[in-house]
C-alpha positions, 0 to 999 in steps of 0.5 A, a space after each residue: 173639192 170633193 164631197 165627203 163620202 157620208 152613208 145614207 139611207 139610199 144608199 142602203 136601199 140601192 144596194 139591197 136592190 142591186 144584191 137582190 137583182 144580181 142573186 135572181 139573175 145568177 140564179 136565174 141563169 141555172 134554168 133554161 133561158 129560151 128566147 122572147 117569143 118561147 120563154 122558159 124557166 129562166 127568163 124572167 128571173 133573169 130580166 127581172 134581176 138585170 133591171 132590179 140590180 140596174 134600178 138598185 144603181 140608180 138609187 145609190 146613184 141619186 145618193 151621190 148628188 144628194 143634199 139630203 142630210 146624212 143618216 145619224 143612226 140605222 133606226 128611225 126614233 118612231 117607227 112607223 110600226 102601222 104602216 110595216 103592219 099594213 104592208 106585210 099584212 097585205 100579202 097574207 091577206 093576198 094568200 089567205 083570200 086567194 085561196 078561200 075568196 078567189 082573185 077580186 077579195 084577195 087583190 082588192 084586200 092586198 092593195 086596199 090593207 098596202 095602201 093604208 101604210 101610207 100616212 097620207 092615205 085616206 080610206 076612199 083614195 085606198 078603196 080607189 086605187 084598190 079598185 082600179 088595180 083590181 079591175 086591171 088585175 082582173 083584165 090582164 091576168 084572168 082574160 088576156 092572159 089566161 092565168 087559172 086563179 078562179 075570180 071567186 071561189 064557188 062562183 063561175 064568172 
């Protein structure tokens, strides 16, 4: 018997990653595209959409075999209005002390204020994963792959 075709929030979600996912790779395919070794412009935009748009159908996939109970109206009766604020205001802390702090402040700030939307989360277990990502942020950006964002602004290290 076939199950009847009910929209869920998965569904929504799928299909925003898929439409985003095709527009960057589309758009992407403007720029030059160069191979794995040279990469240019164009590359990442494109990859980056392909696996995006391929994660979007997955999700709207998983939809598919769900028994999770269908979505009766688009908006939630409480709105989780702390966690919205935490995970746009992390980016705009990421911006304003990347240009005024440097690389540590602005991504332990960003990760710390995201981690903070989650209702589960605690201010030690933020601090933690805000940590780690920096150390690993300053790893991989500053020293392996030379990316020019100083790691305070005002002090040479």
């Amino acid at each position: 018997m076939l199950k009847k075709f009910a929209w869920k929030r998965d569904y929504y979600a799928g299909g925003l990653m898929l439409l985003i996912g095709v527009g960057a790779a589309v758009t992407g395919t403007g720029y030059k595209f160069g191979t794995l070794a040279r990469m240019g412009p164009g590359f990442m935009p494109v990859v980056l959409g392909v696996v995006l748009a391929f994660l979007g159908l997955l999700i709207a996939g998983t939809a598919l075999g769900s028994s999770e109970p269908d979505d009766k109206n688009f908006l939630p009766d409480n709105p989780q209005w702390f966690g919205w604020l935490c995970i746009l205001g992390g980016p705009v802390l990421f911006i304003v002390l990347g240009l005024y702090g440097g690389m540590i402040p602005a991504v332990f700030a960003c990760v710390f204020v995201c981690a903070l939307g989650d209702k589960t989360a605690t201010y030690k277990s933020s601090a933690i994963l805000a940590a780690g990502v920096t150390v690993f942020g300053v790893l991989l950006f500053h020293y392996l792959l030379n990316i020019p964002f100083q790691l305070l602004r005002g002090v040479n290290l």
